[in-house]
ROSE-4610 file (N, C-alpha, C; in Angstrom, 1 decimal, always signed):
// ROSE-4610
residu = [X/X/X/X/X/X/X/X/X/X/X/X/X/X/X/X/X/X/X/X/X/X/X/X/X/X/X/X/X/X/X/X/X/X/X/X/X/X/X/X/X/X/X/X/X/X/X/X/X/X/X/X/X/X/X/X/X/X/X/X/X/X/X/X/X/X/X/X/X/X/X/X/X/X/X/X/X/X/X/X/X/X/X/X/X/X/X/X/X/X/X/X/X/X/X/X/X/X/X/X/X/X/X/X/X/X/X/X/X/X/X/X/X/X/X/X/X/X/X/X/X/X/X/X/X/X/X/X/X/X/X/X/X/X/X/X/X/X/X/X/X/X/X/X/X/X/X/X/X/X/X/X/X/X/X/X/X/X/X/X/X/X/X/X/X/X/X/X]
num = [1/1/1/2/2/2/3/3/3/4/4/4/5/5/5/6/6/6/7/7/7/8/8/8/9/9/9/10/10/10/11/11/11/12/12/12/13/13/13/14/14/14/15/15/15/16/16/16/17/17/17/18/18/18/19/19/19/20/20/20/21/21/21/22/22/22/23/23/23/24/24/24/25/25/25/26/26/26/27/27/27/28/28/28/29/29/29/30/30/30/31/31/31/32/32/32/33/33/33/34/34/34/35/35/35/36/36/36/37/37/37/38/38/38/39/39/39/40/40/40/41/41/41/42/42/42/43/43/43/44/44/44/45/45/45/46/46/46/47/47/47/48/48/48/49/49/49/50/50/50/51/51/51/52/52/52/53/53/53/54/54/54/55/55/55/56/56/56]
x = [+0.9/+0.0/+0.9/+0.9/+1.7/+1.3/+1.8/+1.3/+2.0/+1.1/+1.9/+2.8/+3.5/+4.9/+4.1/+3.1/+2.3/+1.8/+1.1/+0.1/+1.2/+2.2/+3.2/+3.8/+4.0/+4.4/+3.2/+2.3/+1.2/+0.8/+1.1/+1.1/+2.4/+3.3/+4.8/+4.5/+4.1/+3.8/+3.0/+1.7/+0.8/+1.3/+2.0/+2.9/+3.5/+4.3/+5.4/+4.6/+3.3/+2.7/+1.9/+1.8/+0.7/+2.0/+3.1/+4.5/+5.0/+4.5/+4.9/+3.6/+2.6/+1.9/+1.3/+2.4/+2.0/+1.4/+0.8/+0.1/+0.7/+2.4/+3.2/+4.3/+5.1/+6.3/+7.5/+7.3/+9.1/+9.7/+10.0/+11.6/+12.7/+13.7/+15.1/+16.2/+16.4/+17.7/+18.7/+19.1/+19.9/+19.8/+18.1/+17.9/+17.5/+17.8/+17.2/+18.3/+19.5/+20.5/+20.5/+19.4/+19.3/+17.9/+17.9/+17.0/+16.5/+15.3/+14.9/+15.7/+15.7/+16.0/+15.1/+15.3/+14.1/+14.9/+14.8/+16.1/+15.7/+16.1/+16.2/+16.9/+16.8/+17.0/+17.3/+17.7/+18.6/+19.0/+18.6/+18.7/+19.1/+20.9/+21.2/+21.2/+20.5/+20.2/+21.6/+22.5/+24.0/+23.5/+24.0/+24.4/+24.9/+24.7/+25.2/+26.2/+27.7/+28.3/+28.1/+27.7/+27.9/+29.5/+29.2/+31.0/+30.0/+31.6/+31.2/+32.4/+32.2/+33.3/+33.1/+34.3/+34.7/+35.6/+35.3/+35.9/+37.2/+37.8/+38.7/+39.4]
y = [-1.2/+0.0/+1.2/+2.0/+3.1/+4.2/+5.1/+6.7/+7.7/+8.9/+10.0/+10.7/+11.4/+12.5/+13.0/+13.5/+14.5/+14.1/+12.4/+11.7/+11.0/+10.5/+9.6/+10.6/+12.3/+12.8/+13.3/+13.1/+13.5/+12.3/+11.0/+9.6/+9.9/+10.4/+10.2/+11.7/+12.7/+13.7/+13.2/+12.5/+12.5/+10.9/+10.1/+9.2/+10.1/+10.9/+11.5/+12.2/+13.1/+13.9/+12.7/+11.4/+10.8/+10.4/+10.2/+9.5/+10.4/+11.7/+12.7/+12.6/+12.9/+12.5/+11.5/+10.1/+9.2/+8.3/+8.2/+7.1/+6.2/+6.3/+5.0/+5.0/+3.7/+3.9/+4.9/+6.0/+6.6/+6.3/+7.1/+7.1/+7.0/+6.0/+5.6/+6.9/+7.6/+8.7/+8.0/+6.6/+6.4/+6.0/+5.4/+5.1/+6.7/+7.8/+9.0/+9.3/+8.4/+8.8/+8.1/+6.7/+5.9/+6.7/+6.4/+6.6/+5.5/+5.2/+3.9/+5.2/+4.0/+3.9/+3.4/+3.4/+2.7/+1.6/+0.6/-0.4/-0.9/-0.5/-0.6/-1.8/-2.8/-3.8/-4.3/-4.3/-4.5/-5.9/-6.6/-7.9/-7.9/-8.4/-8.3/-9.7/-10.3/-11.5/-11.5/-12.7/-13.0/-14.8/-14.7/-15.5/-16.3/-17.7/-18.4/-19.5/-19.7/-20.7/-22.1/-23.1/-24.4/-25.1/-25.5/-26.3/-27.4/-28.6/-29.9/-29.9/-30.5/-30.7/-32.4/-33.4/-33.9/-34.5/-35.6/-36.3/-37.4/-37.4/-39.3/-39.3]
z = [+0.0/+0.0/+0.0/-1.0/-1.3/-0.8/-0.3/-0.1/-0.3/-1.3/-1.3/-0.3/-0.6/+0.0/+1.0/+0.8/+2.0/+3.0/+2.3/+3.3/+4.4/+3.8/+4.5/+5.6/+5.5/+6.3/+7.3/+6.5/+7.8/+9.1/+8.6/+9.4/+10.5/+10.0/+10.4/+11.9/+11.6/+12.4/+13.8/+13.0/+14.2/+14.7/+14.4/+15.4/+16.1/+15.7/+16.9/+17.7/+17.3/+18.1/+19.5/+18.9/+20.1/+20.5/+20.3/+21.2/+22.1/+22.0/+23.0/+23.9/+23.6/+24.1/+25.0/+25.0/+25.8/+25.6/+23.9/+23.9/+23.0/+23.3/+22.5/+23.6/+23.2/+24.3/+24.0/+25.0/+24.8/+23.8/+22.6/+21.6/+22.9/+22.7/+22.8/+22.3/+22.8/+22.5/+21.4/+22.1/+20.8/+19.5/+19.3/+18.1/+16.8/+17.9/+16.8/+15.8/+16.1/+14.8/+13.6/+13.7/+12.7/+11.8/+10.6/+9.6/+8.6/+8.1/+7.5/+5.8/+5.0/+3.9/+3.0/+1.9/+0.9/+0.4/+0.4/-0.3/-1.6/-2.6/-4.3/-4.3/-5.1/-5.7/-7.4/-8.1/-9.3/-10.1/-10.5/-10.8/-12.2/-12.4/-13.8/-14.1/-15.4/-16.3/-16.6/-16.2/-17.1/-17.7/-18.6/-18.9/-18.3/-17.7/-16.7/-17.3/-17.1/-17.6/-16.6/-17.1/-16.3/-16.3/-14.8/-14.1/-13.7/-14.0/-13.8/-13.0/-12.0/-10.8/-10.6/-10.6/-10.6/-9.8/-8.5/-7.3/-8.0/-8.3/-8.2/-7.2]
């Protein structure tokens, strides 16, 4: 479920606003240096060579 730039920061606000408020648990001081990311993914098609491995 996708959401616009605006809506996503209006969700993001009123989390923090009810977290100050008390109705989530306390932010952790040290986790405020971390930031989520969007993680992109890239899958390149090669051409696969086959190996035959061989025990004597």
């Amino acid at each position: 479920m996708a959401h616009g730039g605006k809506e996503d920061l209006g969700i993001l606000l009123r989390f923090l606003r009810y977290t100050k408020e008390g109705m989530y648990a306390p932010i952790e001081e040290s986790s405020l240096s971390y930031a989520r990311l969007k993680e992109e993914t890239n899958f390149v098609e090669l051409c696969e060579e086959e190996y035959y491995y061989n025990v004597s």
